[in-house]
C-alpha positions, -999 to 999 in steps of 0.1 A, spaced: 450 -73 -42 422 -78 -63 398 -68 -41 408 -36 -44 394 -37 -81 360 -30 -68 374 2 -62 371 7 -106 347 30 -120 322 15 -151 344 36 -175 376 14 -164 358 -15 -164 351 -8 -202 388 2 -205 398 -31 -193 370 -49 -218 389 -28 -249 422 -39 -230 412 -77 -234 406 -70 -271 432 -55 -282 452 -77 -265 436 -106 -285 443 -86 -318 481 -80 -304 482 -121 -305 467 -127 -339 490 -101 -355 519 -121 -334 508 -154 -346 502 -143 -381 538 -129 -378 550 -162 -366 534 -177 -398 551 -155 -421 585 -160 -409 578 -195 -421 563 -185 -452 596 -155 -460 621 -187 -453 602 -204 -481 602 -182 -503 641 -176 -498 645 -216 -501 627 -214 -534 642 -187 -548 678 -203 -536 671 -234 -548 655 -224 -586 620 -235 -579 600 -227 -610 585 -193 -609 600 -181 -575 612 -149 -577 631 -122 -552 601 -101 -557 582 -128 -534 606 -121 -505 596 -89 -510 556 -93 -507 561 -117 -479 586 -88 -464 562 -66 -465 531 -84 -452 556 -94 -418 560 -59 -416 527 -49 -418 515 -72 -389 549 -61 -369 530 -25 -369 500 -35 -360 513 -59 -335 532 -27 -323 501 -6 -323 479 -27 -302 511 -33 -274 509 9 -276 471 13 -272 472 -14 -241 499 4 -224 481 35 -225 450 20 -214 463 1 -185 483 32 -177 449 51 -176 430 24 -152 455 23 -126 465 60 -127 422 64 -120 423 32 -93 455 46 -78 440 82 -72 406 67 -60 423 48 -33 446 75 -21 409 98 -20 395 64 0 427 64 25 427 98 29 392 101 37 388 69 60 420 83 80 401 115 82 375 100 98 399 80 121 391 91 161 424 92 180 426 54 189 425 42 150 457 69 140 477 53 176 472 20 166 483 20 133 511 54 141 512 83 118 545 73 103 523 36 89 495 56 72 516 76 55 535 46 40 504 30 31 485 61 16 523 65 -7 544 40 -10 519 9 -7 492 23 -36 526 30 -59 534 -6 -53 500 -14 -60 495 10 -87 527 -7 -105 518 -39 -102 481 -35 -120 499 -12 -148 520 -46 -154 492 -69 -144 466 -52 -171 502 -52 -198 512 -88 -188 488 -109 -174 460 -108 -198 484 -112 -228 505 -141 -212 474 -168 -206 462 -160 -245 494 -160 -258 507 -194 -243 472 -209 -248 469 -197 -285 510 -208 -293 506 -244 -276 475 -250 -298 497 -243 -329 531 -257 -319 514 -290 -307 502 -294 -344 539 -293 -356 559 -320 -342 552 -338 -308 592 -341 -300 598 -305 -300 569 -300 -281 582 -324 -255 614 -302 -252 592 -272 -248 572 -290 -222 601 -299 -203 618 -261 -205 586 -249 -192 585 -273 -160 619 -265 -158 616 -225 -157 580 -231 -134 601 -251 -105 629 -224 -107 605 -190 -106 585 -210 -80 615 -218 -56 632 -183 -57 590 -170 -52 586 -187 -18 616 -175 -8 612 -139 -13 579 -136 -4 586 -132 34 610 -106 25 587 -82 9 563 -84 37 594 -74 57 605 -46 35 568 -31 36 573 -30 76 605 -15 73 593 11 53 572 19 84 602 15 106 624 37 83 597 68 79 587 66 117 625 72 126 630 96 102 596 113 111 606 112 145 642 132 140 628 160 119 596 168 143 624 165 176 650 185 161 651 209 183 656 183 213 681 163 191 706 196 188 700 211 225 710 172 238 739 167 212 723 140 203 728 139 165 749 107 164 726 89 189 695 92 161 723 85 135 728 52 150 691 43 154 680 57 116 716 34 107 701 1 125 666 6 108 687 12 72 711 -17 80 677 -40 82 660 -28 56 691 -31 34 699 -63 43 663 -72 34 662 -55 4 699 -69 -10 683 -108 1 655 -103 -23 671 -83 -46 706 -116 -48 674 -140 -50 656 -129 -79 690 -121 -96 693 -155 -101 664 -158 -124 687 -142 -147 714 -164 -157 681 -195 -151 662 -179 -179 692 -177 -199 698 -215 -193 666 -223 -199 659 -205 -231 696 -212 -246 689 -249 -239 656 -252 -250 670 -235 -285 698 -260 -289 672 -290 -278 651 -279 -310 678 -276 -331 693 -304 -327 663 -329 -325 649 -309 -354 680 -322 -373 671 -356 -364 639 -353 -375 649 -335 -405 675 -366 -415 645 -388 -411 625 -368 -435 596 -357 -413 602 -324 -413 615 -295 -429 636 -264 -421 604 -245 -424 589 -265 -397 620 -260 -376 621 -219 -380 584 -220 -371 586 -239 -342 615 -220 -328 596 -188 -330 567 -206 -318 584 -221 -286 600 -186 -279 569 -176 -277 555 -202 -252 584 -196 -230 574 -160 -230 546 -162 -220 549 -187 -193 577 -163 -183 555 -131 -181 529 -150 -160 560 -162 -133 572 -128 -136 540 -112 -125 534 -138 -95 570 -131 -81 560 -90 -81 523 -97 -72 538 -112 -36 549 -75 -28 519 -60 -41 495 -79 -24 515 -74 10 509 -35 -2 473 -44 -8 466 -59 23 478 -28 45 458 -7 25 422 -28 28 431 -29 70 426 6 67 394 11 46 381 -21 65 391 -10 98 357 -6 123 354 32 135 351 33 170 338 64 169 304 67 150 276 87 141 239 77 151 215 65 121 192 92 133 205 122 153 190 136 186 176 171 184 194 195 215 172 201 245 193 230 253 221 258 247 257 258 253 254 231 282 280 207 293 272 176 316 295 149 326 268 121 344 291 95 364 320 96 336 352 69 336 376 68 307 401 42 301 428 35 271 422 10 250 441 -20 261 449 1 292 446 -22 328 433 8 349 413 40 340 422 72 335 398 88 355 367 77 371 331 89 384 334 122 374 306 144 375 296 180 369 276 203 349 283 235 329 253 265 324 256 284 294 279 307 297 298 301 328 334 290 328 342 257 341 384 252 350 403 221 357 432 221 378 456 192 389 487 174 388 504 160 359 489 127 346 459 135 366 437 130 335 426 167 329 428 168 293 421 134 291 387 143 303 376 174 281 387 154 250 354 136 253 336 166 247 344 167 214 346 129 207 382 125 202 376 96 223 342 80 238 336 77 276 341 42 287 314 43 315 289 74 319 279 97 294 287 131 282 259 153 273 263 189 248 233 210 250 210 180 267 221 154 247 246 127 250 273 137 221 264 99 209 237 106 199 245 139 180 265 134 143 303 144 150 299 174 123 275 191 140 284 187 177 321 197 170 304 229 149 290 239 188 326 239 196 360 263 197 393 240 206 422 252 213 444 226 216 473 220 244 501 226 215 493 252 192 489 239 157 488 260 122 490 249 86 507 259 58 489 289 44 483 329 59 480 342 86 443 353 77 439 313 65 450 296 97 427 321 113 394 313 95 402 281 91 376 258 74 358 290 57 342 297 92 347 339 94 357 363 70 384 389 67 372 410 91 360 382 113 394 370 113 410 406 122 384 409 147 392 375 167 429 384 162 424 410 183 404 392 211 435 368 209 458 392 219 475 388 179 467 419 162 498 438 175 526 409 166 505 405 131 508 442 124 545 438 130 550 407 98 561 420 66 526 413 49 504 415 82 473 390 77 488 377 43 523 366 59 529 332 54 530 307 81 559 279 73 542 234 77 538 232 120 544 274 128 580 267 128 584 305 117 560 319 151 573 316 184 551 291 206 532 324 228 523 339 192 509 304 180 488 296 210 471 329 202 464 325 168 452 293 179 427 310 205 417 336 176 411 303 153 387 291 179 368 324 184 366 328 150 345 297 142 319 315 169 310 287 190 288 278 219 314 260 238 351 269 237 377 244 252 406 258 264 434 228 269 465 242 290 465 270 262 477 297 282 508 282 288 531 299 264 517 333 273 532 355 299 512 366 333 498 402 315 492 385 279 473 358 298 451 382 320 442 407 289 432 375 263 409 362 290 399 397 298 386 399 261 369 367 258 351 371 287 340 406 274 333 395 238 321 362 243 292 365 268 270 334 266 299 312 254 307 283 279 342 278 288 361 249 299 395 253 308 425 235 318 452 249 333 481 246 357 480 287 367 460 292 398 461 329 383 442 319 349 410 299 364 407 324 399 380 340 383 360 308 370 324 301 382 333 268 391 367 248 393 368 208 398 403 195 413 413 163 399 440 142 414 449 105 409 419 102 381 391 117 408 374 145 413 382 158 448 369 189 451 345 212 434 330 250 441 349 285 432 380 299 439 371 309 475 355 278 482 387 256 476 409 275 491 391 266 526 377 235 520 401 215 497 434 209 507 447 194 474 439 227 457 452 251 491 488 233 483 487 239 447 476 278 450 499 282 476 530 267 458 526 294 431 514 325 451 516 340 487 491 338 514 486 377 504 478 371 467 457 345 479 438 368 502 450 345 531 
């Protein structure tokens, strides 16, 4: 965990400095406390027992003196919990800006192998338990080591038979904290993994709910989310029965370390080596050492969870991008090319590829379709355009250049995606349009209209300022795909990708949006990947993939006579006559 401290800022270092001195005044006030509870007895003994010029009004002054250090003992225990309050309030927020920005620049492979539901846990959950655990480390663990050191030094002075007893209550309370430590420790790794387990579930049933009511299937995710629970429960209630025995140990402990002063004090004291005085001292003295070596147990049994929560969050801000940018970036040869040179892609940890040897090359402005069957790697392949993922063999060239060798920021500003299933943000209509800043008003309005989403738009209560619910939930799936498409021609690119995101729209929507961005987007190259034979007739060049190849290439025309995998696939959705057979 504490490597995570080099996360602190030079301001919360110097917190932490004020921290370690106020804590050291909280101690002396303490001890100085502990010194006139010796001197008040005293004075009470004197006054009790008609000493010569004791008086009540000595209680009094030394009343008053305990009091005054009880304050300022009070005051500095304030002023620390403020000021660790404040450093791990600023760590906490730091590392929630350093996971959020390192799972930003995640590619695709880093977010699937740790899941979505994980890096929410640890970007919440784990920097709480992390955050908690330095509010009580900065609180607990810097005042434990000075108090026990500072209260042994004293209490060893006083009588070496009640130290013994202390010694022994101290051993006593180490073994106990240190058996019940090694046996929760496991568990809170477990709980942290649970956590994982019990958000992925629960992710799971409100992103499928749809599915989950159409199939009935309420009680079968009720029964899952109940097994995950169940676990985690029955993790959490082990932990939770094993430190509750500390309890009635530290009870033991301190009630028999009180009686084992008291009553070898009264030996002592009926041998005449010490007095009463002695005894109240050392008592108050020995509560403190217990304390203290109580805090410091205390803070190694919640550290165990913390530091499970610590290590999740450094395997994300030490986890090795597979996707980088180049040191220096290559300047672009050309405009609005695409060139795939002898391309194969497989999965990581994947035994066969996804596709292989695929080559082809897109002009400026022509439009370049995929076609094939499901699984057959189509999407697969334009992802690498963008660099969602990195070719395994082959490169991929944008505008002359492999996309390597280009910084991600500015080869993905060359490009418009519209992604297979529409996605929109909380926000307007006019937001989720310009998305990123990239258009204006007008801009917006403008590629709503080459979308085909002006005239469902017009139609919301507060047109481009309607609200859009988390996910689109309240657009149907046709009207998000086009706002998606307006999104993309919005951010004006040189290369739009189009991935299966016609889909949703019916035969005439379909024909008018690509009427409009082949009208207002001359010079933009398009790829496209599609299952209609209808949307991609018209392209300048279609590839057929099947079975992770590329088995045919050339135009609409073309294909139809010389590839047969692409004949069966035009003629199972149209007639010989639509065909032009």
């Amino acid at each position: 965990m504490f490597k995570l401290y080099k996360n602190l800022k030079a301001k919360d270092w110097l917190t932490v400095l004020l921290i370690v001195g106020v804590t050291v005044a909280q101690v002396f006030f303490t001890m100085q406390l502990t010194d006139k509870i010796s001197d008040i007895v005293g004075a009470i003994q004197a006054v009790s027992t008609g000493v010569p010029g004791a008086t009540t009004g000595d209680i009094w002054r030394e009343g008053g003196i305990m009091l005054a250090f009880a304050v300022c003992t009070a005051l500095c225990q304030a002023a620390v919990c403020v000021a660790a309050a404040r450093v791990s309030s600023d760590l906490s927020a730091t590392l929630r800006s350093r996971v959020y920005a390192k799972v930003e620049s995640f590619s695709v492979a880093e977010v699937n192998k740790f899941s979505a539901a994980s890096l929410i846990t640890r970007t919440t959950n784990d920097i709480q338990q992390v955050h908690m655990a330095n509010v009580m480390t900065l609180r607990m663990l810097i005042y434990a080591p000075i108090m026990a050191i500072w209260a042994i030094c004293k209490i060893n002075a006083s009588s070496a038979e009640l130290t013994a007893a202390t010694a022994v209550a101290v051993v006593a309370l180490v073994v106990c904290i240190s058996a019940v430590m090694l046996l929760v420790m496991p568990k809170f790794k477990a709980m942290q993994k649970l956590t994982d387990r019990l958000n992925g579930v629960t992710r799971e049933n409100l992103t499928g709910i749809r599915v989950v009511r159409a199939y009935n299937a309420e009680n079968y995710q009720q029964e899952k989310f109940e097994k995950v629970n169940a676990d985690f429960t029955a993790t959490q209630l082990f932990a939770g029965r094993a430190m509750a025995l500390l309890s009635p140990v530290m009870m033991l402990v301190m009630n028999g370390l009180t009686l084992a002063i008291y009553w070898i004090g009264a030996s002592l004291m009926n041998a005449g080596k010490i007095d009463y005085r002695t005894i109240v001292s050392f008592m108050t003295l020995a509560s403190q050492v217990v304390m203290a070596f109580l805090m410091m147990l205390m803070m190694f049994i919640l550290l165990p969870r913390a530091s499970v929560a610590a290590k999740r969050i450094n395997e994300v801000l030490e986890t090795e991008l597979s996707i980088k940018d180049p040191e220096k970036e290559t300047p672009v040869t050309e405009c609005g090319t695409v060139e795939f040179r002898d391309v194969s892609f497989r999965y990581p940890d994947a035994d066969a590829d996804v596709f292989e040897h695929v080559s082809f090359r897109a002009e400026k402005g022509q439009t370049v379709a995929f076609i094939g069957s499901t699984g057959s790697g189509k999407s697969t392949l334009i992802n690498l355009v963008p660099r969602f993922y990195d070719a395994t063999e082959g490169e991929v060239l944008v505008d002359g250049v492999n996309v390597k060798e280009l910084k991600q920021s500015t080869l993905r500003d060359k490009i418009g995606y519209v992604p297979q299933k529409g996605v929109l943000f909380t926000g307007t209509v006019a937001e989720n349009i310009a998305f990123g800043g990239k258009a204006d008003r007008e801009e917006a309005e403008k590629a709503a209209e080459t979308a085909e989403a002006d005239g469902f738009i017009a139609e919301m209560e507060d047109g481009y300022d309607s609200r859009i619910a988390q996910g689109g939930k309240n657009v149907s799936g046709g009207q998000k795909q086009r706002l998606s498409i307006a999104r993309a021609v919005a951010a004006k690119p040189e290369i739009m990708i189009f991935d299966d995101s016609f889909s949703a729209l019916d035969y005439r929507t379909d024909k008018q949006v690509r009427a409009n961005l082949k009208e207002r987007l001359k010079g933009v190259t398009s790829l496209i990947v599609a299952q209609r034979i209808g949307t991609i007739m018209d392209a300048d060049k279609i590839i057929v993939l099947d079975n992770g190849k590329a088995v045919g290439e050339g135009t609409h025309r073309e294909l139809l006579e010389n590839c047969a995998i692409y004949r069966e696939i035009a003629l199972s959705q149209l007639s010989k006559e639509e065909l032009g057979l």
